[in-house]
C-alpha positions as CSV (number, residue, x, y, z in Angstrom):
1,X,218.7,45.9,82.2
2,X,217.5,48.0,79.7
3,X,214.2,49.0,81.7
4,X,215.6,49.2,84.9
5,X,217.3,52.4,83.2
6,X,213.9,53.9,82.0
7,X,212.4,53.8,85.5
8,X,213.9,57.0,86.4
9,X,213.5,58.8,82.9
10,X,209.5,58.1,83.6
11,X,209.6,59.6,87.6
12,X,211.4,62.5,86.0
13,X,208.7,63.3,83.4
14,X,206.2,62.7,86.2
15,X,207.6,65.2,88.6
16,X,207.9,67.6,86.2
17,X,204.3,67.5,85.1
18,X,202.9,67.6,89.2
19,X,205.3,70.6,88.8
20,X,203.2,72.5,86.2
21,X,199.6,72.1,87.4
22,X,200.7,73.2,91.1
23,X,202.7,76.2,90.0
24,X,201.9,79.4,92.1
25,X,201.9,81.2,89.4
26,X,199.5,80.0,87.2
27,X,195.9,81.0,87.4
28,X,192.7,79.4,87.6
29,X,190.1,82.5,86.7
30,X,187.9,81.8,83.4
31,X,189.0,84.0,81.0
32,X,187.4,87.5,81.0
33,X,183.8,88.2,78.3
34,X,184.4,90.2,75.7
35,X,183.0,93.6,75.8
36,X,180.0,94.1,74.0
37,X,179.7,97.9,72.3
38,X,176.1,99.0,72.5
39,X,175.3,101.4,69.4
40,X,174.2,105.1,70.0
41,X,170.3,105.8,69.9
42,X,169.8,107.8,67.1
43,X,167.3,110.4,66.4
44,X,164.2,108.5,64.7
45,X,164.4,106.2,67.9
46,X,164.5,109.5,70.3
47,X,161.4,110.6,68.8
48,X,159.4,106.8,69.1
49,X,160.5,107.0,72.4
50,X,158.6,110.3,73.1
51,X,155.7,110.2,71.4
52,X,155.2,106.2,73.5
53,X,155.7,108.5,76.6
54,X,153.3,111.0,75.8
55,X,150.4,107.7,74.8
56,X,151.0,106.9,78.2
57,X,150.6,109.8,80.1
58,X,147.4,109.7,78.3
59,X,146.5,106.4,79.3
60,X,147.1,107.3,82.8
61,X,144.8,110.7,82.8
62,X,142.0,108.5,81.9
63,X,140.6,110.8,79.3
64,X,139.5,113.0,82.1
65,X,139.0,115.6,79.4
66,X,135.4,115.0,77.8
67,X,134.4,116.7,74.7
68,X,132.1,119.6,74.9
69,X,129.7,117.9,72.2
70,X,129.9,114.2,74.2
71,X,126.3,114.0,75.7
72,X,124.5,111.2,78.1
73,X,120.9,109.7,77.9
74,X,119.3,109.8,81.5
75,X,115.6,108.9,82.1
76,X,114.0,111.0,84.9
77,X,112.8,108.9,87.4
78,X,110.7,109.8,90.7
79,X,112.8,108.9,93.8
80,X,109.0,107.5,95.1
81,X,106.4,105.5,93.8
82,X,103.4,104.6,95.1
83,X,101.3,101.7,94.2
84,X,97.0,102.2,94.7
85,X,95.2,99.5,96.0
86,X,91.9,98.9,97.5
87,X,91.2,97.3,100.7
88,X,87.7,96.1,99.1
89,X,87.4,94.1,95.8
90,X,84.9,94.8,93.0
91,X,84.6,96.2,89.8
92,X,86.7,99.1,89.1
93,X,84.7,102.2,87.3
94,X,85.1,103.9,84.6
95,X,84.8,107.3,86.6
96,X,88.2,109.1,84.6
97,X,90.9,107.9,82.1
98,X,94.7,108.5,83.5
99,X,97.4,108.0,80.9
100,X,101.6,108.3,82.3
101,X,102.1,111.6,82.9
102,X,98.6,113.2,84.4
103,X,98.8,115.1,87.0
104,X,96.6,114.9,90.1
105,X,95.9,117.1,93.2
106,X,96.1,115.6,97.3
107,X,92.6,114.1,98.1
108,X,91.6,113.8,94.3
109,X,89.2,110.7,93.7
110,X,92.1,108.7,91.3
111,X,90.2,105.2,91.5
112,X,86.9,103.8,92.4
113,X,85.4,100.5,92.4
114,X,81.8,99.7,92.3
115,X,80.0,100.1,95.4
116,X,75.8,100.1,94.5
117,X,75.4,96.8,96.3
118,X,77.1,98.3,99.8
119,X,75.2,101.2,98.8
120,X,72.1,100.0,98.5
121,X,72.4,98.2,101.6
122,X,73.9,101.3,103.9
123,X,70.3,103.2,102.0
124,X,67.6,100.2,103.0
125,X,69.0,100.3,106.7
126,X,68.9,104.5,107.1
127,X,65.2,104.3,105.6
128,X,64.1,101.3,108.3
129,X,66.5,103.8,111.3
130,X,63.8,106.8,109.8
131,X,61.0,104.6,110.5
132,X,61.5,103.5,113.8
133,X,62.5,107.1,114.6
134,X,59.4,108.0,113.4
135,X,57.2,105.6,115.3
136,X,59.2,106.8,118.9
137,X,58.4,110.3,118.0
138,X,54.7,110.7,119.7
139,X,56.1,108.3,123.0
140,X,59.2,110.8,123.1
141,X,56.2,113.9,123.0
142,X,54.2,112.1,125.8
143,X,57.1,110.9,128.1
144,X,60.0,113.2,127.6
145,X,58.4,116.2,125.4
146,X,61.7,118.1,126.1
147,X,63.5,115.8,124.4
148,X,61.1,115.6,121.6
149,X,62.4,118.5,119.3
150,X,65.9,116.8,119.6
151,X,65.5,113.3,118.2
152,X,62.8,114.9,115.6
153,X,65.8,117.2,114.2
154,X,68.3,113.8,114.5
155,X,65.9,111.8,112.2
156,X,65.4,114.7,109.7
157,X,69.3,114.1,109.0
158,X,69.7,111.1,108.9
159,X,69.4,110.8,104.7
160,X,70.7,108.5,101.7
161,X,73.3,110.6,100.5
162,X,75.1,112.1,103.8
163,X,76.9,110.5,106.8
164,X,74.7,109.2,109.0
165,X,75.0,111.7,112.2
166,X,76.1,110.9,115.8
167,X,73.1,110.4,118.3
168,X,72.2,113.1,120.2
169,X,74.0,113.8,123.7
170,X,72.7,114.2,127.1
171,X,70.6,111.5,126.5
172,X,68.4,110.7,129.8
173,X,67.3,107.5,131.4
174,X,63.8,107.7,130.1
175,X,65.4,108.5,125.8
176,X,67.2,105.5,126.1
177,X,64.7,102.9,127.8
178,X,62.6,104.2,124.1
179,X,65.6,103.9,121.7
180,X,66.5,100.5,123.1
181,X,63.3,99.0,122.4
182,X,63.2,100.5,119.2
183,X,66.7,98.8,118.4
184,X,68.3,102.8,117.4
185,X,71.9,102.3,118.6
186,X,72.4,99.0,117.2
187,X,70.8,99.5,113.6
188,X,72.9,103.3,113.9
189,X,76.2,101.9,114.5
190,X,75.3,99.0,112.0
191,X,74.8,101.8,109.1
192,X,77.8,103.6,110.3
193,X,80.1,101.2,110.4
194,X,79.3,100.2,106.9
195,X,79.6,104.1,105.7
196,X,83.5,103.4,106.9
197,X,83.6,100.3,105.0
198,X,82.2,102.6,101.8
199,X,85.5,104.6,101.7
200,X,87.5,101.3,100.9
201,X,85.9,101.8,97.7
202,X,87.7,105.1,96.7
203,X,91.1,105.7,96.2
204,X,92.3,109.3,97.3
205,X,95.3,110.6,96.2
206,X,97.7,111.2,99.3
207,X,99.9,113.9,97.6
208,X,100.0,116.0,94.5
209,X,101.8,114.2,92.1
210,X,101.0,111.8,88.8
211,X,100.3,109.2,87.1
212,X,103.1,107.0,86.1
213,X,101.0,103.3,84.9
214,X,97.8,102.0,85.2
215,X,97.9,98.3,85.6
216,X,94.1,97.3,85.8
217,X,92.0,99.3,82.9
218,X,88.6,100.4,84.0
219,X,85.7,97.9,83.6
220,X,88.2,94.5,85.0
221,X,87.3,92.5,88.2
222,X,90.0,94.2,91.1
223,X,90.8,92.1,94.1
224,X,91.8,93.3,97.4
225,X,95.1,94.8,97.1
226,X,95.4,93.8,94.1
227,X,98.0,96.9,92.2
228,X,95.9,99.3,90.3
229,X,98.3,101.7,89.3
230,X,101.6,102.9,90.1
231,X,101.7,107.2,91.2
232,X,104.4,109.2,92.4
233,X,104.7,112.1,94.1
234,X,106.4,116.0,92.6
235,X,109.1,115.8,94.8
236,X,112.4,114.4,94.1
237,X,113.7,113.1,90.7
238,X,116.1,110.8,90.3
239,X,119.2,110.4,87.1
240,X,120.6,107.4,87.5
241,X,122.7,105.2,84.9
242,X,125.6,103.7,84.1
243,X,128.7,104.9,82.7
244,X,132.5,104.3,81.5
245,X,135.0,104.9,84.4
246,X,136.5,106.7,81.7
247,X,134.3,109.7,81.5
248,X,133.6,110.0,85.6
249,X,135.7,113.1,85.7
250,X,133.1,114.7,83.4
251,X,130.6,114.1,86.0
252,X,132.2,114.5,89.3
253,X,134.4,117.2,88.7
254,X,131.6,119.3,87.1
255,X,128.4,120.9,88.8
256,X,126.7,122.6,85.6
257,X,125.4,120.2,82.7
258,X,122.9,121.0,80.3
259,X,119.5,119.1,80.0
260,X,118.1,118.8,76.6
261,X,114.8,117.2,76.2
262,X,111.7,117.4,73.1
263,X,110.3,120.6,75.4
264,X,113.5,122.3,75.5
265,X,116.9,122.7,77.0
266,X,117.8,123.7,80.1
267,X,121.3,125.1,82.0
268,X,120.9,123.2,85.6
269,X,123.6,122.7,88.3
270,X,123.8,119.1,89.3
271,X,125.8,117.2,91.7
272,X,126.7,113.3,91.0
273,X,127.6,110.8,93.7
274,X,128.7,107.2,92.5
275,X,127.7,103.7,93.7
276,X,129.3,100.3,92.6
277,X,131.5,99.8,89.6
278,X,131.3,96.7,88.0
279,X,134.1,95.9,85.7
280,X,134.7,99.6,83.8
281,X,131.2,100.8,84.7
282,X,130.3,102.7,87.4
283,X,126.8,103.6,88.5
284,X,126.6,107.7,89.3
285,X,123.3,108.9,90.7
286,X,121.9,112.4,91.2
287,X,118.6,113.8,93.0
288,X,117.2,117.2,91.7
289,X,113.9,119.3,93.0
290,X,111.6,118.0,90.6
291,X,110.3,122.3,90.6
292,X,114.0,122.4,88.6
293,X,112.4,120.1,85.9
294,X,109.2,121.8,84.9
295,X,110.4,121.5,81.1
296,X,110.4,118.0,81.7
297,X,108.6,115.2,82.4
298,X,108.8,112.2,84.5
299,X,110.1,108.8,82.5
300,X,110.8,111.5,80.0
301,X,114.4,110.4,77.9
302,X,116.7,113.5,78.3
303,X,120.8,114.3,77.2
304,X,123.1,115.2,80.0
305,X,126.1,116.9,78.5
306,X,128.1,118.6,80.8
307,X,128.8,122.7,80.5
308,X,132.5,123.9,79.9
C-alpha cells in the first residue's frame, strides 16, 4: 500500500528534473576566457628592439661597403698560351737559356734541335748535284751553247749553306734530254725537299710575346710533339679569382682599383664580369691590354684594392 503511494512522489521528482535540463532559458556556451593583460614595453626593450633592426638592415646590404684599406691578391695571367713543339724529334740544343718572363720578338729562333745528320746529308747530295752539273757543262757548250751561260750560273749557286735554287726556266727539248740523263731534277727536288724538312728543326716564334715555362731543358732527347715550352703572346691579360659574394659590390660597382705590385703601384680602370658562384664564392674575371701592365709582369702576384 505503502509503495503504491510513492510511485507518484518519484514521477514528480522526475518531471521536474526533464524540466531543468530542457529549460529555454538556460545556456549551453562554455564559459568566456579570462582576459589576459599584456604589460607595456618599456624603454630598455624599445632600444633592443632597434639596435636588432638596424643588425639586419645590415645583414641584408651585404656589406656592400668595402674598406678603403681591404685589398685582393690576383695573379696576371695571359688570356693565350702557346705550347712549342717540333714536328721532328732529336736532341734539343743548347743554342740560348729562357727563364719565365723573357721576352722574345715574331720570327725569333726560340728552340732548335739537332739537325748535323739531316745536314750532312742535304750537303753530300748538293756536292754530288755540283758534279753532275759540272760534267753536262761542255755537252751544254757543244749542243745548246746558248744555254750554256744559264746552267753554269745555276750550278755556281747551288752551295752548302743556302737554299738550293729553282732550275732554270725556258728550258728546251735539247736541256732536258742532258739533265735527265744526268738524274738533275730528281736529285734537286730530293735536296729540296729535305731543306723543307730542315725547318722542322727550328722553332720560330709566331708573335712577340714571352716565355712563361720551359718543360724540356736543353741537352734532353725531344720527341715529336712532344711540349717544349709553354709562350704567350703581349696581348691580353687576364685577373681571375675567387671571391666572397659579400665583397662583389666592391668589384662590380667600381671601375678604378689600384694595382700594387714589387715594381710599383698603379691607378687602372678595370671592369669585372662574374661567372659561377659556388656556395658564397663567386668567380669575377677581368681582361686588360697587357700595354696597361708594363709595371708588371705576367704570373706576377699583384693587390687589387679598389679606389674610393
Amino acid at each position: 500500500m505503502r509503495a503504491k503511494r510513492l510511485i507518484p512522489i518519484v514521477l514528480a521528482v522526475l518531471l521536474l528534473a526533464a524540466a531543468w535540463l530542457f529549460w529555454p532559458g538556460k545556456s549551453s556556451r562554455a564559459p568566456e576566457k579570462s582576459k589576459v593583460r599584456i604589460p607595456e614595453k618599456t624603454e630598455n626593450q624599445n632600444e633592443t628592439q632597434k639596435v636588432a633592426s638596424k643588425t639586419a638592415k645590415l645583414s641584408e646590404k651585404e656589406n656592400s661597403e668595402i674598406p678603403e684599406n681591404k685589398s685582393y691578391t690576383f695573379i696576371l695571367k695571359p688570356i693565350q698560351t702557346a705550347a712549342v713543339l717540333f714536328e721532328a724529334s732529336g736532341m734539343l740544343e743548347n743554342t740560348k737559356t729562357w727563364n719565365p718572363g723573357d721576352r722574345f720578338s715574331k720570327n725569333e729562333v726560340l728552340f732548335q734541335l739537332d739537325n748535323s745528320a739531316l745536314f750532312n746529308e742535304i750537303s753530300s747530295q748538293k756536292s754530288d748535284l755540283r758534279s753532275r752539273l759540272e760534267n753536262l757543262y761542255q755537252q751544254f757548250a757543244r749542243e745548246t751553247p746558248e744555254a750554256a751561260s744559264k746552267w753554269i750560273a745555276y750550278g755556281n749557286a747551288v752551295t752548302e749553306t743556302d737554299l738550293l735554287p729553282p732550275l732554270p726556266e725556258n728550258i728546251s727539248a735539247k736541256e732536258r734530254a742532258l739533265i735527265n740523263t744526268a738524274g738533275i731534277v730528281p736529285l734537286s727536288l730530293q735536296i729540296a725537299q729535305k731543306e723543307q724538312e730542315m725547318f722542322s728543326y727550328f722553332y720560330l716564334a709566331p708573335f712577340n710575346g714571352q716565355v712563361q715555362k720551359v718543360l724540356v731543358p736543353p741537352g734532353n732527347k725531344v720527341k715529336s710533339r712532344q711540349t717544349v715550352a709553354l709562350i704567350y703572346p703581349d696581348q691580353t691579360v687576364v685577373l681571375q679569382r675567387k671571391i666572397h659574394r659579400n665583397d662583389l659590390p666592391a668589384f662590380i660597382h667600381q671601375q678604378k682599383f689600384s694595382l700594387k705590385s714589387q715594381r710599383g703601384t698603379k691607378a687602372l680602370s678595370v671592369k669585372f664580369s662574374t661567372g659561377k658562384q659556388t656556395g658564397d664564392s663567386v668567380l669575377i674575371t677581368a681582361k686588360i691590354p697587357s700595354e696597361k701592365l708594363k709595371l708588371f709582369d705576367f704570373f706576377q702576384t699583384i693587390e687589387i684594392s679598389p679606389d674610393h
